[in-house]
BATI-987681 format. One record per residue (C-alpha): residue number from 1; residue in three letters; x, z, y. Coordinates in Angstrom, 1 decimal, always signed. Example, Ala and Ser with C-alpha at 12.3 -4.5 7.8 and 13.67 -1.06 7.14 Angstrom:
# BATI-987681
@k->1 | r->ALA | c1->+12.3 | c3->+7.8 | c2->-4.5
@k->2 | r->SER | c1->+13.7 | c3->+7.1 | c2->-1.1
END
This chain:
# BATI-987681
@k->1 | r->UNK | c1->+132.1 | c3->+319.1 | c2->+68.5
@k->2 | r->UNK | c1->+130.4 | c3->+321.5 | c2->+66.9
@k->3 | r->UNK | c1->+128.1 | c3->+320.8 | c2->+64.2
@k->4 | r->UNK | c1->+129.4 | c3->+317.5 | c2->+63.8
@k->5 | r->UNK | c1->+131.9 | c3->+316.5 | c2->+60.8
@k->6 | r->UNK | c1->+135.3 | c3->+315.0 | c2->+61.6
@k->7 | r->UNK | c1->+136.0 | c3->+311.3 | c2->+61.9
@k->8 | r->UNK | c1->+136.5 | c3->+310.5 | c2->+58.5
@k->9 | r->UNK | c1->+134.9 | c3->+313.1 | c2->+56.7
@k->10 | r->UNK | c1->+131.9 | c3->+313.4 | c2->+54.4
@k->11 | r->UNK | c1->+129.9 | c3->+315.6 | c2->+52.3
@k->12 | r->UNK | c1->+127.0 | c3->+316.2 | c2->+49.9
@k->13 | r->UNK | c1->+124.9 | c3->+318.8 | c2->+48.5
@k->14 | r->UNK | c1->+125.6 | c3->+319.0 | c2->+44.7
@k->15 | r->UNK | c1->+122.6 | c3->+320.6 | c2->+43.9
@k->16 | r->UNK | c1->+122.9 | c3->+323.3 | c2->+40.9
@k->17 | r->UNK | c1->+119.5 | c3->+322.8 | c2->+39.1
@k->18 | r->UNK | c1->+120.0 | c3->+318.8 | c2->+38.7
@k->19 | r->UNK | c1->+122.9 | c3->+320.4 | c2->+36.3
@k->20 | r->UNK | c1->+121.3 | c3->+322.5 | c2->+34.6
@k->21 | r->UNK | c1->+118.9 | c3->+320.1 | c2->+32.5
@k->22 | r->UNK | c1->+119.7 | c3->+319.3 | c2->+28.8
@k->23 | r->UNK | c1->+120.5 | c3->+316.0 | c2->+29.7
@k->24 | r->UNK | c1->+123.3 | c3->+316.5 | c2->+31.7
@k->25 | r->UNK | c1->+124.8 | c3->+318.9 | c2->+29.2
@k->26 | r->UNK | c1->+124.6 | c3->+315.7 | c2->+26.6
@k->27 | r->UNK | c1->+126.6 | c3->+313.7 | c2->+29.3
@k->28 | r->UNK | c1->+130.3 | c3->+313.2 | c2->+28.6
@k->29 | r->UNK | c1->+133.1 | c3->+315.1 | c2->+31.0
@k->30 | r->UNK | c1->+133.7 | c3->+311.5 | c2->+32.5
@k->31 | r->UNK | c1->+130.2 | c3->+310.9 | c2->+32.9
@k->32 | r->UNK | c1->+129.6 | c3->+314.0 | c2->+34.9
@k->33 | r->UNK | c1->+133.0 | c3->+313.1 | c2->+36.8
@k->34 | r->UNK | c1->+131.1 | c3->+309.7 | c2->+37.9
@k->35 | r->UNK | c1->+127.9 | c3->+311.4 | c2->+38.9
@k->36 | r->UNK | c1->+129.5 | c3->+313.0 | c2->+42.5
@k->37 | r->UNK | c1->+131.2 | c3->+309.8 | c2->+43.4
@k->38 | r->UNK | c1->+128.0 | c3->+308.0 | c2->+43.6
@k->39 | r->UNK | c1->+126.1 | c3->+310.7 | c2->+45.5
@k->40 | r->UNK | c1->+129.0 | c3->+310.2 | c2->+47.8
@k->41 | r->UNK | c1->+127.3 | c3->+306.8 | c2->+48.7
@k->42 | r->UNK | c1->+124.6 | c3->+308.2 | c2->+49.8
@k->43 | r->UNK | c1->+124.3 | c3->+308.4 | c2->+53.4
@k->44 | r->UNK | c1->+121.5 | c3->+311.6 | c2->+53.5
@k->45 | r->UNK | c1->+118.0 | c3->+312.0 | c2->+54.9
@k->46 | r->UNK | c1->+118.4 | c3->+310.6 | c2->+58.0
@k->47 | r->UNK | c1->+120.2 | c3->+307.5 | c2->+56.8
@k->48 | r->UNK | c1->+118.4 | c3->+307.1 | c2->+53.2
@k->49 | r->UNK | c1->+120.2 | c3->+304.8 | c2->+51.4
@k->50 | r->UNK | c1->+119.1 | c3->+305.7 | c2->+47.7
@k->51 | r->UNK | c1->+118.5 | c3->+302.7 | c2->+45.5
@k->52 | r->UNK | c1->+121.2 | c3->+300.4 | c2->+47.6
@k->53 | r->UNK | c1->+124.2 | c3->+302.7 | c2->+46.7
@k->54 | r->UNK | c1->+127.0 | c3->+300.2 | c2->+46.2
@k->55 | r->UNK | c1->+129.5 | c3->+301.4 | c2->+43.6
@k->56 | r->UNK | c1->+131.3 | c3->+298.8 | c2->+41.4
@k->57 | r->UNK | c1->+133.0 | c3->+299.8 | c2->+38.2
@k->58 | r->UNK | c1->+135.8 | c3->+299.1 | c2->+39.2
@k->59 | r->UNK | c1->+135.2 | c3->+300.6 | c2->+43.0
@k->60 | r->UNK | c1->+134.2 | c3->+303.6 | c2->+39.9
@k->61 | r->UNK | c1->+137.4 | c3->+303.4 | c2->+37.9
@k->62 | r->UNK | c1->+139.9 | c3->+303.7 | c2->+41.3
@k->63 | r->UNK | c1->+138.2 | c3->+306.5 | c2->+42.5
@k->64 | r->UNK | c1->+138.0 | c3->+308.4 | c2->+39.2
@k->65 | r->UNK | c1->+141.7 | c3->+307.7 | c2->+37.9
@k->66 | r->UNK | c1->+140.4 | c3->+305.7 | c2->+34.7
@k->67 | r->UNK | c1->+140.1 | c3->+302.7 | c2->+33.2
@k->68 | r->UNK | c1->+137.3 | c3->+300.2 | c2->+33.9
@k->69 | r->UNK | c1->+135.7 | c3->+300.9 | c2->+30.0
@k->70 | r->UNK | c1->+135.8 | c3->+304.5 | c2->+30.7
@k->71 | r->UNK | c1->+133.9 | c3->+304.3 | c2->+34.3
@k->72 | r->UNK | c1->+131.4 | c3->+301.5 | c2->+32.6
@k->73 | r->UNK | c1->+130.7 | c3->+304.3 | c2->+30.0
@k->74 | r->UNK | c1->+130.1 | c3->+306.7 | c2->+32.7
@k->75 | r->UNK | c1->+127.3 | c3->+304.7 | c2->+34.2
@k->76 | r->UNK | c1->+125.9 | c3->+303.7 | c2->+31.2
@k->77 | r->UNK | c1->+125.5 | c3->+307.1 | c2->+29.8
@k->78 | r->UNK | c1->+124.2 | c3->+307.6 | c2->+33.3
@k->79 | r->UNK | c1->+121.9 | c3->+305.2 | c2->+32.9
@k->80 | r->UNK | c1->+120.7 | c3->+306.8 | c2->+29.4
@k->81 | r->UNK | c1->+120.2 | c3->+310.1 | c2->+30.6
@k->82 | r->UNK | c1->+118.0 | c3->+309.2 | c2->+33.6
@k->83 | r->UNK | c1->+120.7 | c3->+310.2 | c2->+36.8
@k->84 | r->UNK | c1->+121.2 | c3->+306.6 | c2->+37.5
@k->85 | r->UNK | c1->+118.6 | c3->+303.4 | c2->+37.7
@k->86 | r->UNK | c1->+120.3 | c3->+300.2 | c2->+38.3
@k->87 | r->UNK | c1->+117.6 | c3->+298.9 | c2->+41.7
@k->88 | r->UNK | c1->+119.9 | c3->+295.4 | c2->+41.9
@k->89 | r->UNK | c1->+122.1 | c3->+293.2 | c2->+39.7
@k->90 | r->UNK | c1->+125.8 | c3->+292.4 | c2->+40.9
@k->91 | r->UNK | c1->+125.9 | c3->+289.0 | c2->+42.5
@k->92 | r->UNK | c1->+128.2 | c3->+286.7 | c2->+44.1
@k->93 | r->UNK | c1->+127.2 | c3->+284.8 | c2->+46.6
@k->94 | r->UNK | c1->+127.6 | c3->+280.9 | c2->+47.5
@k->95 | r->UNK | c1->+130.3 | c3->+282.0 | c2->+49.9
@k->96 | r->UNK | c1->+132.2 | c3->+283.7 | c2->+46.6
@k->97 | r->UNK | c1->+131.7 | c3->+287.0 | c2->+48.3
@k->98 | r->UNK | c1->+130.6 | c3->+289.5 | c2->+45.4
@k->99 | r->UNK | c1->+128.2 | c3->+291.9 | c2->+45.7
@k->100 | r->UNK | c1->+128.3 | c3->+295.2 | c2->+43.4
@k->101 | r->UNK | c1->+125.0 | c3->+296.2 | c2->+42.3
@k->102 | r->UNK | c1->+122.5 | c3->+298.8 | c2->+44.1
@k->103 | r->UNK | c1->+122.0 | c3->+302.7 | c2->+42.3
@k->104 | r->UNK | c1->+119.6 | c3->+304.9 | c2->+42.4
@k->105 | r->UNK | c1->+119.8 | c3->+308.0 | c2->+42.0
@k->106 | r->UNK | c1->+116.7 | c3->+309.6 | c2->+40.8
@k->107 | r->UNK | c1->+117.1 | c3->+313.0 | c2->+42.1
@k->108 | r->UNK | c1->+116.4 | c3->+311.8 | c2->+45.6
@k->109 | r->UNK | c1->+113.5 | c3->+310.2 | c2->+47.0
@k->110 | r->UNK | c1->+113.6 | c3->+306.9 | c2->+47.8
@k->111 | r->UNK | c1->+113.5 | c3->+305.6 | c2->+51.5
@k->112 | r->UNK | c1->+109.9 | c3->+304.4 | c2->+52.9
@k->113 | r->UNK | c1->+108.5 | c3->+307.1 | c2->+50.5
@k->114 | r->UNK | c1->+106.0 | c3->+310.2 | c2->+51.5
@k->115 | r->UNK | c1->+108.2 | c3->+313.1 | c2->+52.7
@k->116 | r->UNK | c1->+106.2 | c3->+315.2 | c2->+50.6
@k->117 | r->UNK | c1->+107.1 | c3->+313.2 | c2->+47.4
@k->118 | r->UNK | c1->+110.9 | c3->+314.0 | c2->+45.3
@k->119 | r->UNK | c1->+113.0 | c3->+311.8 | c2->+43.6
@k->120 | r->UNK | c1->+111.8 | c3->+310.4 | c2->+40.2
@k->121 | r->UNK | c1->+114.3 | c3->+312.7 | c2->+38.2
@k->122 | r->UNK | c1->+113.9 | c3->+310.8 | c2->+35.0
@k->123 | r->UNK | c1->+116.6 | c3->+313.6 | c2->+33.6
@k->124 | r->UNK | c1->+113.9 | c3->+316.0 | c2->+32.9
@k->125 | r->UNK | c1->+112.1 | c3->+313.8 | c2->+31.0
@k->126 | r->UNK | c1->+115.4 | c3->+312.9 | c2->+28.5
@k->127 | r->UNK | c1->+114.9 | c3->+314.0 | c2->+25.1
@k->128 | r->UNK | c1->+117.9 | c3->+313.7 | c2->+22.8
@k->129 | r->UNK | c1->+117.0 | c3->+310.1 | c2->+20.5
@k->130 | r->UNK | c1->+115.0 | c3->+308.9 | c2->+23.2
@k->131 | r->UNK | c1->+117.6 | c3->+307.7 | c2->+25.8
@k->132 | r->UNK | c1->+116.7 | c3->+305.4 | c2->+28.9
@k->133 | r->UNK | c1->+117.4 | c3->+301.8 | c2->+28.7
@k->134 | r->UNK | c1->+120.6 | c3->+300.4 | c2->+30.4
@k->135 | r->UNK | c1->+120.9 | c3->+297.9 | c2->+32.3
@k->136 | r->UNK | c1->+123.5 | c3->+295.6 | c2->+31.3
@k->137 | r->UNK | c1->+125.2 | c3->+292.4 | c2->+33.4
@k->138 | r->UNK | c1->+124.8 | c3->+289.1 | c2->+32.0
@k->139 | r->UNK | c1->+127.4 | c3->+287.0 | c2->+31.2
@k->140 | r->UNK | c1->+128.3 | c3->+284.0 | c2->+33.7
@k->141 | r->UNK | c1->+129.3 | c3->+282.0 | c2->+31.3
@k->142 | r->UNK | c1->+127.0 | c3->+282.9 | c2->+28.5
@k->143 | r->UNK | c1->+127.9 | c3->+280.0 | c2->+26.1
@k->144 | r->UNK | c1->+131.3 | c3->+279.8 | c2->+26.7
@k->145 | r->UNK | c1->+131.3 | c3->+276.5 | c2->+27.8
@k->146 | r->UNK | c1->+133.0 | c3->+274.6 | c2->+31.0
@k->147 | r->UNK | c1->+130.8 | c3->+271.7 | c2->+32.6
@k->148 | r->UNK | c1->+133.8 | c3->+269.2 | c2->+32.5
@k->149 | r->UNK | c1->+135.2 | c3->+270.2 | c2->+29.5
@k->150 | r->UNK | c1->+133.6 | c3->+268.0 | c2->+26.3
@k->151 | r->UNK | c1->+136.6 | c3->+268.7 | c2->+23.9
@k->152 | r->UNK | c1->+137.3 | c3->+272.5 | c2->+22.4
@k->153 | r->UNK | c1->+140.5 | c3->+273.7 | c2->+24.1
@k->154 | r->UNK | c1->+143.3 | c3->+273.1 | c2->+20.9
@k->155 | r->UNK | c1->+143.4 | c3->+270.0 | c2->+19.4
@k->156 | r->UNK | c1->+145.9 | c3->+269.4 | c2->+16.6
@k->157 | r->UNK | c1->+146.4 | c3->+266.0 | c2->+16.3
@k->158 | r->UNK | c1->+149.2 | c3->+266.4 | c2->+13.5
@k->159 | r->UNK | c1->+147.3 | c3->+267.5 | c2->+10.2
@k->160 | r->UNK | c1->+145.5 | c3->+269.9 | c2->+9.1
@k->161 | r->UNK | c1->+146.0 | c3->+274.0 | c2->+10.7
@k->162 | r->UNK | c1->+147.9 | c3->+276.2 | c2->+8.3
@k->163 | r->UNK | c1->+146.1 | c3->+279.9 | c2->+8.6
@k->164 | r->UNK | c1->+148.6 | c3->+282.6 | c2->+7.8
@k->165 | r->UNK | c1->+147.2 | c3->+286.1 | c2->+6.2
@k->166 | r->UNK | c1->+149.3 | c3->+288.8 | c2->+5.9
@k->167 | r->UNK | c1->+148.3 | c3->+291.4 | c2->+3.1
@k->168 | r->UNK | c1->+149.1 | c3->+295.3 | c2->+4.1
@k->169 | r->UNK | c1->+151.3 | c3->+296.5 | c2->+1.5
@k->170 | r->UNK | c1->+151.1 | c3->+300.1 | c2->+0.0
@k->171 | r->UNK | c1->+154.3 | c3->+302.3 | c2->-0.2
@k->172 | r->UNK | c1->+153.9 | c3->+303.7 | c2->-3.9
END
C-alpha cells in the first residue's frame, strides 16, 4: 500500500509562513491550540471541503482538553485575527438533529475557485485595534419567554418576598 495512509489515519500540512504573521503571534496559546484541529477537517485538494468544516465547540473543547468557554474563545479570537470566517450558522433541524456550523479557513482556497487563486488570508491584513468581526450565535430563546407559560415562574402567594443582604465585614 504504498503511498496510501493507514485506515484511520490523517494528516495536514501546517504550513510555517501562516505562523509567522503578527496576528498569530497576538493569538492566545489556546487559540493557536484550536487552529490545527480545524485544519484537521479539512479533507485536502482533491476533496476541498474549506468553508463546510464542521467543528462544534464543544466537538472543540473534547478534542482540546478544555472547557467549552476556553474553546469558544479560541474561535472567537480566531475569528478576530482573520484564520477563521464562520460560512454557516449552527442549526437544528425539524428532525432535532443539530448541525454545528461551517469554517473557513482563509489560508486555503475555497472549492469551485480558479486554481490559480489562494485563500483569502485575512491574517495578513490584521492590524492590532482593528480586529475582524465575530460571528456570534443567537439566542433561541431571545426573550426568555415559553409559549405556554403567561405567569413568571415563582409566585409567592404568602406576602410580600423578604430580600436578604449580607454586608462583607472587614477584620481590623
Amino acid at each position: 500500500m504504498k503511498g496510501k495512509n493507514p485506515p484511520g489515519e490523517h494528516f495536514t500540512k501546517i504550513i510555517r509562513h501562516t505562523h509567522e504573521w503578527p496576528a498569530w503571534r497576538a493569538l492566545s496559546s489556546s487559540a493557536q491550540a484550536a487552529y490545527p484541529w480545524f485544519k484537521f477537517e479539512w479533507r485536502g485538494t482533491d476533496k476541498n471541503n474549506n468553508g463546510k468544516l464542521r467543528l462544534s465547540v464543544r466537538q472543540l473543547a473534547q478534542r482540546m482538553g478544555v472547557r467549552p468557554d476556553t474553546a469558544a474563545e479560541a474561535i472567537r479570537e480566531l475569528q478576530r485575527k482573520g484564520y477563521l470566517f464562520q460560512t454557516e450558522s449552527a442549526c437544528l433541524g425539524v428532525d432535532g438533529a443539530a448541525k454545528s456550523p461551517a469554517w473557513e479557513l482563509t489560508e486555503l482556497k475555497l472549492p469551485g475557485t480558479d486554481k490559480t487563486q489562494d485563500g483569502r488570508k485575512l491574517y495578513r491584513e490584521w492590524q492590532p485595534g482593528k480586529d475582524y468581526p465575530v460571528q456570534a450565535a443567537g439566542a433561541n430563546n431571545p426573550r426568555g419567554e415559553n409559549g405556554r407559560r403567561t405567569k413568571p415562574r415563582h409566585e409567592n402567594r404568602d406576602g410580600p418576598v423578604l430580600i436578604s443582604v449580607t454586608k462583607n465585614r472587614v477584620a481590623s
